[in-house]
N, C-alpha and C positions, 0 to 999 in steps of 0.2 A: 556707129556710136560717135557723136560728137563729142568728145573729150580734149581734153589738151592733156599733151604728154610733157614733162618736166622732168630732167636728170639733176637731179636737185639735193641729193646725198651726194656728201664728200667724206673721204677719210682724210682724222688728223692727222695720221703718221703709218708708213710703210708696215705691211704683216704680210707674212705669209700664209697660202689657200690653210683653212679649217681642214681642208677634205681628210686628211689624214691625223688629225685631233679627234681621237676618241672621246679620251677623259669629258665628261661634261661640263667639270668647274673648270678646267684648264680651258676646254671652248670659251667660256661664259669672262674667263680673266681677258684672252686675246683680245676680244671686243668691246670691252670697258671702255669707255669714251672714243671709240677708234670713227666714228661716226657725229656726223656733223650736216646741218639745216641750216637755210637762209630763210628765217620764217614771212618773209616777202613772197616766198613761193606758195604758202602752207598754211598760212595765220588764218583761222577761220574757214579754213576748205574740208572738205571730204575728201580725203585721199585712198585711192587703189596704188597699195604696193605689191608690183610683180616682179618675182624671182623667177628662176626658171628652174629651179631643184630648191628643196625641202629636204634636209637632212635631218637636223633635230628642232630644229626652229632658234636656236641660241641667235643667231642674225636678222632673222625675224621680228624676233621681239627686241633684239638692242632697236634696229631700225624703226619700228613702233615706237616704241619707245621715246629714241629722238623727235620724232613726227608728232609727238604729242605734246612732249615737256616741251622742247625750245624749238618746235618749230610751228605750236599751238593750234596744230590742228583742229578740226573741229572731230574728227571721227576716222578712222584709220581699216580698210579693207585689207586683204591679203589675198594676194592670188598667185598660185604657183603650176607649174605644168607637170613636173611631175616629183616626185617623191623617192625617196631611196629606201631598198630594201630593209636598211637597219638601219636605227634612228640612234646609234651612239655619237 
């Protein structure tokens, strides 16, 4: 596949791993603008965003999210390798 790969997510400010945030709004608060685009990379592109775990998606969709509002994507993919048994 000819793609170009781009590390083009940055965080505004230090957090620690989700992994052990159950709570979903407490997930959902950590992440609140923790995420940042240079829509240089993104403005008008089709983006594939890969993770390598899927927990509950709360990171997923901030980072959509970003990729769409300020970093004005054109359309946003999502690809992940695997999944965790519980989605808290």
């Amino acid at each position: 596949v000819n793609m170009p790969v781009v590390e083009c997510i940055t965080t505004t400010r230090p957090t620690a791993q989700l992994k052990g945030v159950t709570d979903s709004a407490k997930r959902k608060e950590l992440v609140d603008g923790l995420y940042a685009v240079d829509p240089q990379h993104t403005c008008g592109k089709n983006v594939l965003l890969f993770d390598d775990l899927f927990r509950s998606g709360t990171t997923m969709n901030a980072i959509t999210d970003v990729l769409l509002q300020q970093g004005q994507a054109a359309t946003v993919r999502v690809l992940t390798i695997t999944k965790t048994r519980s989605n808290q």
